[in-house]
C-alpha positions as CSV (number, residue, x, y, z in Angstrom):
1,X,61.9,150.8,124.9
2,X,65.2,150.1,123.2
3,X,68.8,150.0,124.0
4,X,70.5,153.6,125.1
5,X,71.2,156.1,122.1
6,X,73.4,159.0,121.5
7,X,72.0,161.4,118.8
8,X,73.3,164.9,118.2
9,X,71.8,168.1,117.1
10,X,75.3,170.0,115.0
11,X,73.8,173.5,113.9
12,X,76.7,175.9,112.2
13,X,76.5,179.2,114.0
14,X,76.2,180.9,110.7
15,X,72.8,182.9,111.2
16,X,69.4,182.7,113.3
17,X,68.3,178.8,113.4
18,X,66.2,178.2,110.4
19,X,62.9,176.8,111.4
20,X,64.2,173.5,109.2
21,X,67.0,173.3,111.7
22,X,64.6,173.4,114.5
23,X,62.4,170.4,113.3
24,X,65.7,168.5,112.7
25,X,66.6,169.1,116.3
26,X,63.2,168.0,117.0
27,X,63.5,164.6,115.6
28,X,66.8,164.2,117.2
29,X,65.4,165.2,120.2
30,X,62.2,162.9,120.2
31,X,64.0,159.9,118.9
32,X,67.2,160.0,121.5
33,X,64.0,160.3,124.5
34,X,62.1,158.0,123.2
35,X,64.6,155.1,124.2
36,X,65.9,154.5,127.2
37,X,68.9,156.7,129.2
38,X,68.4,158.2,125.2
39,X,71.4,161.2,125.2
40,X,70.1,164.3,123.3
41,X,74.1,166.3,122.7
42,X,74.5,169.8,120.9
43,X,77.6,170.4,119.1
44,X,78.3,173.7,117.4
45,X,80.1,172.9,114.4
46,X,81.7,176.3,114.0
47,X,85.2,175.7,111.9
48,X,84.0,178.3,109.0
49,X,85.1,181.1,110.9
50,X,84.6,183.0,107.4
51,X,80.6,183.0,107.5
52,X,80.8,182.7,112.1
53,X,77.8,184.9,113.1
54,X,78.2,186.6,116.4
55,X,75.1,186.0,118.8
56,X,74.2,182.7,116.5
57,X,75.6,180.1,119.0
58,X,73.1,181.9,121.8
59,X,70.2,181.9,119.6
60,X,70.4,178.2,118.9
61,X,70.9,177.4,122.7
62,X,67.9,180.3,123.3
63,X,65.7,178.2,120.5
64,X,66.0,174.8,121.6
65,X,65.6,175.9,125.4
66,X,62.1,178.0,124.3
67,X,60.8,174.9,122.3
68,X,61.0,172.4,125.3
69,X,64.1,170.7,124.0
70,X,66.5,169.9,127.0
71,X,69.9,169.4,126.5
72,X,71.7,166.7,127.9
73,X,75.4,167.3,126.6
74,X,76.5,170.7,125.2
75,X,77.8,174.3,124.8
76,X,77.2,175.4,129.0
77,X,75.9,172.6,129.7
78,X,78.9,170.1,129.6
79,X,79.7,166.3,129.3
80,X,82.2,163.9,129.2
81,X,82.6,164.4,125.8
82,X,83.8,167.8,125.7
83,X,84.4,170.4,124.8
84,X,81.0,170.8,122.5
85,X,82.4,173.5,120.1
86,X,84.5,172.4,117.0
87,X,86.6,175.4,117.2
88,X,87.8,174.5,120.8
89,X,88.2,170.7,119.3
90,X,90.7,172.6,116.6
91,X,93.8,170.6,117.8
92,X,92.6,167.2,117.5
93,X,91.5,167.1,113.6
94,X,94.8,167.4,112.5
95,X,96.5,163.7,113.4
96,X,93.3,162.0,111.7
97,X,93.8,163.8,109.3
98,X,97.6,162.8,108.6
99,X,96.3,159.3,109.4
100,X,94.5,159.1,106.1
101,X,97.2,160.1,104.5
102,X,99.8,158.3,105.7
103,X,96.9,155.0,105.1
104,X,97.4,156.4,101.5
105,X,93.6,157.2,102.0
106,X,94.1,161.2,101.3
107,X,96.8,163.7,100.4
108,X,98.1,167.1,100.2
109,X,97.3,169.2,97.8
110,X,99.5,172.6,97.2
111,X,97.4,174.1,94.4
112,X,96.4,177.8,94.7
113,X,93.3,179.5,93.5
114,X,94.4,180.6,90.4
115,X,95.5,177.2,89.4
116,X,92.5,175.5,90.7
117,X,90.0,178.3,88.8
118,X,92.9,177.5,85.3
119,X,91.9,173.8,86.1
120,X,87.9,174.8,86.4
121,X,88.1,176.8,83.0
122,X,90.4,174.4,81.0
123,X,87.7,171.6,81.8
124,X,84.8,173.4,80.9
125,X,86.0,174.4,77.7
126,X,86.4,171.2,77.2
127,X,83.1,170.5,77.7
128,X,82.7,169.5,81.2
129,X,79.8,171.4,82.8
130,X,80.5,170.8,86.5
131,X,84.3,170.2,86.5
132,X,85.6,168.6,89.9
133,X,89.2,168.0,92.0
134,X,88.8,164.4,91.4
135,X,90.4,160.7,90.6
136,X,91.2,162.3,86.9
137,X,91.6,165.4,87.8
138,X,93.9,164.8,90.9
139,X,96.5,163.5,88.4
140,X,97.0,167.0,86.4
141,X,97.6,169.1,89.8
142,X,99.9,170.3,92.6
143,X,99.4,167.4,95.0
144,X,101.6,165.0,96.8
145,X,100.4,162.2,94.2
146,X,102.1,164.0,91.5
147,X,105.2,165.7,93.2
148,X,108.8,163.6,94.0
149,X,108.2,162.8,97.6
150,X,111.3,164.9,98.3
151,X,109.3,168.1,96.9
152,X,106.8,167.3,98.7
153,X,109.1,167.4,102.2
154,X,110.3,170.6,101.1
155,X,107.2,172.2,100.4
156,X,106.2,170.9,103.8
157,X,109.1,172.2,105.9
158,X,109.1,175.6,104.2
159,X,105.8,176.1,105.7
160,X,103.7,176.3,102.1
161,X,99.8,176.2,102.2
162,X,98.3,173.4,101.8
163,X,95.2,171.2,102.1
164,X,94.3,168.1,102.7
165,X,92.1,166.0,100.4
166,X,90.2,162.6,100.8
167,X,91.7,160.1,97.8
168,X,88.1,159.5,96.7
169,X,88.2,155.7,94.4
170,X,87.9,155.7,90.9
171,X,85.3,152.8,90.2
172,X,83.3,152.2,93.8
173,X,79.8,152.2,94.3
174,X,79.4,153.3,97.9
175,X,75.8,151.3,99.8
176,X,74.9,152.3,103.0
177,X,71.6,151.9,105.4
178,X,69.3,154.9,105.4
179,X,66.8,154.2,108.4
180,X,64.3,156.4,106.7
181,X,65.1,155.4,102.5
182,X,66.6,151.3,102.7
183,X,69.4,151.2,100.8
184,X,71.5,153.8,99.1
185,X,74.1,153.6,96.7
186,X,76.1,156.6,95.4
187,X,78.9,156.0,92.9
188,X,82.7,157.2,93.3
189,X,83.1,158.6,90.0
190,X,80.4,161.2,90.9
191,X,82.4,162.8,94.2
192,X,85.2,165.1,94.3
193,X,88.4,164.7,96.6
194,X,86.6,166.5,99.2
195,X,88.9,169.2,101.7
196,X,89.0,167.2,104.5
197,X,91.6,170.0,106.5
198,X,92.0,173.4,105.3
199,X,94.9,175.6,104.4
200,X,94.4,177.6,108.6
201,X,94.5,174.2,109.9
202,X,90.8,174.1,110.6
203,X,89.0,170.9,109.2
204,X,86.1,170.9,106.8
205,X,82.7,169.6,108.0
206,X,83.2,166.9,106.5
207,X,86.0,165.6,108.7
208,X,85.2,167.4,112.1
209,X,82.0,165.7,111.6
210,X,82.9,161.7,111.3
211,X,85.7,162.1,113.8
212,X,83.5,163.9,116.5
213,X,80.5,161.6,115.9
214,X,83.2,158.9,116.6
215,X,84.5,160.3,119.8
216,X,81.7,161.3,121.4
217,X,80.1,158.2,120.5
218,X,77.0,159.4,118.4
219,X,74.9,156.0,117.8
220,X,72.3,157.4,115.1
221,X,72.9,160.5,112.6
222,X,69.1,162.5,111.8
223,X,70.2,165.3,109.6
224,X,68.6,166.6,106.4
225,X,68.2,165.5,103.2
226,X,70.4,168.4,101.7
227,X,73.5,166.3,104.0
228,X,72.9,162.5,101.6
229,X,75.1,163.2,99.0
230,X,77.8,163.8,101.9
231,X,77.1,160.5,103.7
232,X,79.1,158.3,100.9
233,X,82.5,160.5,101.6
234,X,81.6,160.0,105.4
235,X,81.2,156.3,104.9
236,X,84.3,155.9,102.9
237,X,85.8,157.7,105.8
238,X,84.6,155.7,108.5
239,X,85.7,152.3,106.6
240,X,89.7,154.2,106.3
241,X,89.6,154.7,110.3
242,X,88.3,151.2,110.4
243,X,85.4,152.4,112.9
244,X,81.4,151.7,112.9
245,X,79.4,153.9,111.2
246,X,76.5,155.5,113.1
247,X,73.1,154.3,111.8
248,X,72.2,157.4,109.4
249,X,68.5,158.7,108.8
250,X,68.0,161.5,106.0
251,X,65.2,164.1,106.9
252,X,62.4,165.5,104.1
253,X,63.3,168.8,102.7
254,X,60.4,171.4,104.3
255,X,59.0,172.4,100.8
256,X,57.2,175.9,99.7
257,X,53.3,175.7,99.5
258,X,54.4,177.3,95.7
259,X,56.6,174.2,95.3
260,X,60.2,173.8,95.8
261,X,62.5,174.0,98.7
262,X,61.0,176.4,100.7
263,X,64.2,178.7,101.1
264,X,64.4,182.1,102.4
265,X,63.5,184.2,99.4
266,X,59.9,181.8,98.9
267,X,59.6,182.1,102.7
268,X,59.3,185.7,102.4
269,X,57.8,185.7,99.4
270,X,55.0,184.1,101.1
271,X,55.0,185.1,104.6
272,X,56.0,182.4,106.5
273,X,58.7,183.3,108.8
274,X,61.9,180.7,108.1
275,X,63.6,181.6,111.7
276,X,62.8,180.6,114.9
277,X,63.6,183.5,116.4
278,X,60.3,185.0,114.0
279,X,58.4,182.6,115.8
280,X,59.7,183.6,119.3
281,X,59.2,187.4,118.7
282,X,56.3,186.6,117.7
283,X,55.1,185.1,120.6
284,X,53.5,182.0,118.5
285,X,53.2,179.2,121.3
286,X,55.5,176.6,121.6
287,X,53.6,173.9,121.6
288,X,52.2,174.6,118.7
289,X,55.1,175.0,116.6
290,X,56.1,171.8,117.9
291,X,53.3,170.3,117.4
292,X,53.3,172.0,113.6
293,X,56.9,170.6,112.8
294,X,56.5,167.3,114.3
295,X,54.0,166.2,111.9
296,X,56.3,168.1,108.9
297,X,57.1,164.8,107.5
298,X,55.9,162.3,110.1
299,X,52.8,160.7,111.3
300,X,51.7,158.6,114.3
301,X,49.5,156.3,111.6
302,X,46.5,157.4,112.6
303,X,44.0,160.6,112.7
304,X,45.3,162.3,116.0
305,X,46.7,165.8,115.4
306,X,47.4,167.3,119.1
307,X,49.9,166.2,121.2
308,X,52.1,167.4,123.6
309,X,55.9,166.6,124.0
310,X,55.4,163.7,125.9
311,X,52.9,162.0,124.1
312,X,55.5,162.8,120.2
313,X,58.1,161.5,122.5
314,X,55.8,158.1,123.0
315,X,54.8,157.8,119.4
316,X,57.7,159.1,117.1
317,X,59.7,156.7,115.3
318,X,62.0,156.9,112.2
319,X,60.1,154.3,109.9
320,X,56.9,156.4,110.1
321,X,58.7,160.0,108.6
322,X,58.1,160.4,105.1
323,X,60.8,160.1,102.2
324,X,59.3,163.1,100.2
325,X,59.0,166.2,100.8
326,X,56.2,168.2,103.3
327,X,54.8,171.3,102.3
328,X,54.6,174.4,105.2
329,X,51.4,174.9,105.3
330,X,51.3,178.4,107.5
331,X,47.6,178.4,107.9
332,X,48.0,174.8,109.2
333,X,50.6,176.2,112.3
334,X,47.9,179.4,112.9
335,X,45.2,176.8,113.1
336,X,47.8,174.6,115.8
337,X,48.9,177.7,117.6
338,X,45.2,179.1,118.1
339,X,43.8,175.9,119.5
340,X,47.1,175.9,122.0
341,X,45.7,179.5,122.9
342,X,42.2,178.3,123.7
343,X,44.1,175.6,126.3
344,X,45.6,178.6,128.1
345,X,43.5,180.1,130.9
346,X,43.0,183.8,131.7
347,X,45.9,183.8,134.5
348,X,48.2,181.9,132.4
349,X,47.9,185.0,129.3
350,X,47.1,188.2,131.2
351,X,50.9,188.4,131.7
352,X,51.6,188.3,128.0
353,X,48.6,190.4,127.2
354,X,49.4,193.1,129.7
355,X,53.1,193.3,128.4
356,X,51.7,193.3,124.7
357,X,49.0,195.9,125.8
358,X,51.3,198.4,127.3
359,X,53.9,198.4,124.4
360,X,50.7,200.1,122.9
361,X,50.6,202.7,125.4
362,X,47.3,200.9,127.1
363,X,47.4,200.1,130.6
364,X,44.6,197.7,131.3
365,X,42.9,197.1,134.6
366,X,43.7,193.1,135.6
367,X,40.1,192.3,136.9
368,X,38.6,193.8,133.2
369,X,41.3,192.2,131.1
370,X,40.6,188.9,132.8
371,X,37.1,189.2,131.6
372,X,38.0,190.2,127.8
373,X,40.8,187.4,127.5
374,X,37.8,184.4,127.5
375,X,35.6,186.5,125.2
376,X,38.5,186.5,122.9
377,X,39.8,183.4,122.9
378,X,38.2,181.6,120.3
379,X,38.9,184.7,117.9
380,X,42.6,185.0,118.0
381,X,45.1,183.5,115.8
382,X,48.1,185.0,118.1
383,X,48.5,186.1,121.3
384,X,48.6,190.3,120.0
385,X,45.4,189.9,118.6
386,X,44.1,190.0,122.3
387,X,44.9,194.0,121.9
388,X,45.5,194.9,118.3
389,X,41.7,193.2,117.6
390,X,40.2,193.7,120.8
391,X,42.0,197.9,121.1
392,X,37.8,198.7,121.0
393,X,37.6,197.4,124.3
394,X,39.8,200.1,125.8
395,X,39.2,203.2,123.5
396,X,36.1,204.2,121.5
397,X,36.9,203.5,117.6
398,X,38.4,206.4,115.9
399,X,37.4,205.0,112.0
400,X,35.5,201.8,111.0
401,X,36.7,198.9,109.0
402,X,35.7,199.5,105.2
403,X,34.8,196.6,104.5
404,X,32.4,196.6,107.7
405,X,30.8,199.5,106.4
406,X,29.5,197.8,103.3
407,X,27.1,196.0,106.1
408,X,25.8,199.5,106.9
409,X,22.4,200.0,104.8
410,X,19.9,202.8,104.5
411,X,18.2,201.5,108.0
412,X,21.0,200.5,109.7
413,X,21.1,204.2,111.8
414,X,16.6,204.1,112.1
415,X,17.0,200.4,113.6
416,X,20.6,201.1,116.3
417,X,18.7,204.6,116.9
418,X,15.6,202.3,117.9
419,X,18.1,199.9,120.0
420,X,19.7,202.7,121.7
421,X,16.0,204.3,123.0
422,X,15.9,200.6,124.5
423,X,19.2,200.6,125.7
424,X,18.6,203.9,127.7
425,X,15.5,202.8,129.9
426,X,17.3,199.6,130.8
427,X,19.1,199.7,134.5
428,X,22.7,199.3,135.2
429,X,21.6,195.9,136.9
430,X,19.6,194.5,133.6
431,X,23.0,195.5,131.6
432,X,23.6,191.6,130.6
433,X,24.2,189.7,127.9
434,X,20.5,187.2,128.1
435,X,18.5,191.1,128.2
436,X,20.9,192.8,125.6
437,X,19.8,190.2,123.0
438,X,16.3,190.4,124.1
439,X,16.3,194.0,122.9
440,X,17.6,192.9,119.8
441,X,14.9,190.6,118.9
442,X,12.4,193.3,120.2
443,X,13.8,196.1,117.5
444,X,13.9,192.9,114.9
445,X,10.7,191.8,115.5
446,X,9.2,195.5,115.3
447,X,11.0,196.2,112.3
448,X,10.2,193.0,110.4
449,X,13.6,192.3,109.7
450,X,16.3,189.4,110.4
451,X,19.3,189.5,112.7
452,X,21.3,190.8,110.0
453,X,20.6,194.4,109.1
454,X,20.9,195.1,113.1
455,X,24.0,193.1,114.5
456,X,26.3,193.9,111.9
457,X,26.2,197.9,111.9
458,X,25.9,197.3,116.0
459,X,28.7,195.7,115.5
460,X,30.7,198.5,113.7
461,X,29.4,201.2,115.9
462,X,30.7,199.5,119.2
463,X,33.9,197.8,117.8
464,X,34.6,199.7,114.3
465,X,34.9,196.2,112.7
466,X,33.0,193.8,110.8
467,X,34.5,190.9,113.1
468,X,35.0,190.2,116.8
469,X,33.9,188.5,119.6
470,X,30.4,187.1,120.7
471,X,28.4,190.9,120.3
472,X,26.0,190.7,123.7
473,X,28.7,190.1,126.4
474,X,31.2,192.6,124.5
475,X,28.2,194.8,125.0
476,X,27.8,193.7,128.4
477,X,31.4,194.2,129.1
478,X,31.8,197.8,127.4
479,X,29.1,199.0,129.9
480,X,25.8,201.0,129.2
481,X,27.4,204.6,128.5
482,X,30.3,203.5,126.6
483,X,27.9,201.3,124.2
484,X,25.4,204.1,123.8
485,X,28.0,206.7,123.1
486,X,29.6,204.9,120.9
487,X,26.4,204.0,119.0
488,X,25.1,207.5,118.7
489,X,28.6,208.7,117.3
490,X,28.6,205.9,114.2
491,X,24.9,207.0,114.0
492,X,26.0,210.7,113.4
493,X,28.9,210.3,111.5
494,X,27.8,207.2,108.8
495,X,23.8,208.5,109.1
């Protein structure tokens, strides 16, 4: 193992944690454990007050804490670098921010919106499609690099708004370290004075974020690719308050299976769920979305696929995660989260089953769901398909699956009328799956027919689908007069 490392996971408490957030946690998580005394911190970057969601904060703590991820410094949790929540950090932004610009490396700017939109306009009619507040631009405004410094006292003292910019060079070209892309070099002219502290006194990201990783000591930055064209004003930053950068590492975007970032408009476009509280209500299984979203963007090297948290804590490491993009590929994560289902026994998910089963109105006996929970198993995709599929195994169907019905043929109700007779001279005792197919193969074998024409209309007449679990022990299970009632009522109704 390495050296000790701080990492932090800084979600905005602006909405429900996108599922991108989560795997960027995940990362954070797996790199900062995979070394040793590795600190894993959460700080709630919440100084845009404007877009604060109430009941965010908890659902990021809720997330992490449901996904396995323990945190070591944080909102409740505490640490010596405290307190964990920008807002409550409000106080100490300000004096790094007057550092800067007393170091001549920012100023204040006293421009108001309508001056700042007259300055947008006057450049694009000039012909400048994305017009900025920048080294040219600085010098035709309301700042404190065009006003008499005696102005700029008064304005000051009088108590007029203000903001503080970053004095972003003319002609630099910034070069920094990616641990996941080498080298990366970003040119001046192309960044805008950024807003380093705003007009209520809170600080932009921007600045709460360098001076915080600073104080509390953050060793390696794992954020998302959407946060690289930040890193060169962070940089610049960290070379004005003459401290060492943290090592930075720039995450894959997630991409859409229809190409493109997947954002929340293709997410719902095409059904994948973008927030992990989706997941949660959902009742998907941890481990497998963890599983799923670990290997979004990174691979061990070899073939393996399954793995739990301790074994991606062994194997992750920054040099193996992708530059491009990886594509969510939904029926990938139903294929983890089933095989995670499989692993669970029949006392681990009667619990779950039970609660799902009653929210629709069906109180199951334990013993009997205990038996219908291994049948199922290696049918489900999620854990409410234990009911909403297997509903036959409480209550006679009430309609059968169309498309089922196309399996019902012109001898479907002669051959399940000629099981039945079969059916009814067998005793309670002989009731078992072995004899139940035997019957089968007698009626086949009678009729000169295969399998086929049989087992799928039996199958309709005892489940009402086309789809299920193995048919003889579902037989077995349902019991002789519920499996000859319910054969002689799809007999009368589909003749």
């Amino acid at each position: 193992m390495k050296g000790s490392v701080r990492v932090r996971f800084a979600p905005s408490p602006t909405g429900l944690l996108h599922i991108g957030g989560l795997r960027t946690a995940l990362y954070n998580y797996l790199y900062a454990k995979g070394h040793q005394e590795g600190v894993f911190v959460l700080r709630i970057e919440d100084t845009d007050q404007a877009r604060y969601v109430e009941g965010a904060e908890e659902d990021i703590v809720e997330s992490l804490k449901w996904a396995g991820m323990k945190v070591d410094e944080g909102p409740g949790k505490g640490g010596e670098f405290g307190p964990y929540r920008q807002s409550e950090r409000k106080g100490g932004y300000e004096k790094y921010a007057e550092q800067l610009v007393e170091q001549g490396h920012a100023y204040y700017a006293f421009d108001t919106p309508e001056e700042l939109e007259d300055m947008r306009e006057r450049l694009k009619k000039s012909g400048n499609p994305s017009p900025k507040y920048d080294a040219i631009t600085r010098m035709s405004m309301k700042n404190s690099l065009t006003l008499p410094r005696e102005e700029v006292d008064r304005m000051l003292e009088e108590g007029e708004e203000y903001v503080i910019r970053l004095k972003v060079p003319r002609r630099e070209t910034i070069r920094f370290e990616d641990e996941i892309r080498g080298f990366v070099s970003f040119e001046s002219k192309g960044l805008d004075d950024q807003v380093l502290l705003k007009s209520d006194g809170m600080p932009t990201y921007h600045l709460a974020n360098v001076v915080d990783d600073h104080l509390m000591e953050i060793t390696d930055v794992i954020r998302g690719e959407e946060w690289l064209s930040s890193a060169p004003k962070h940089i610049l930053m960290y070379e004005y308050f003459g401290w060492e950068p943290p090592r930075m590492a720039h995450l894959p975007l997630i991409m859409s299976p229809s190409g493109g970032k997947l954002s929340k408009r293709k997410a719902e476009s095409e059904g994948i769920p973008i927030n992990t509280r989706d997941y949660i209500e959902q009742q998907f299984e941890p481990e497998a979305l963890v599983n799923f979203l670990a290997y979004l963007g990174w691979s061990p090297g070899d073939d393996s696929e399954l793995h739990t948290m301790d074994e991606l804590i062994e194997l992750f490491s920054l040099d193996r995660v992708s530059k491009g993009g990886a594509v969510f590929d939904y029926k990938k994560l139903i294929w983890y989260n089933e095989h995670y289902l499989r692993e669970k026994s029949a006392d681990e998910l009667y619990p779950r089953v039970k609660a799902i089963a009653e929210e629709h109105g069906i109180a199951p006996d334990e013993a009997y769901m205990k038996e219908i929970i291994p049948l199922m198993k290696d049918r489900v995709s999620k854990i409410e398909d234990f009911v909403t599929m297997g509903r036959f195994f409480f209550e006679d169907p009430e309609e059968y699956e169309e498309r089922a019905l196309k399996k019902w043929k012109d001898n479907s109700a002669e051959l399940l009328g000629a099981y039945v007779g079969k059916l009814k001279d067998m005793d309670e005792e002989e009731f078992e799956a072995g004899k139940l197919k035997d019957k089968i193969k007698e009626v086949i074998s009678e009729y000169d027919v295969g399998f086929g024409p049989l087992m799928m209309p039996l199958r309709v007449a005892v489940s009402g689908m086309g789809y299920g679990p193995d048919l003889t022990p579902t037989i077995e299970l349902l019991g002789k007069e519920t499996t000859i009632r319910r054969i002689e009522t799809a007999i009368e109704r589909l003749g």
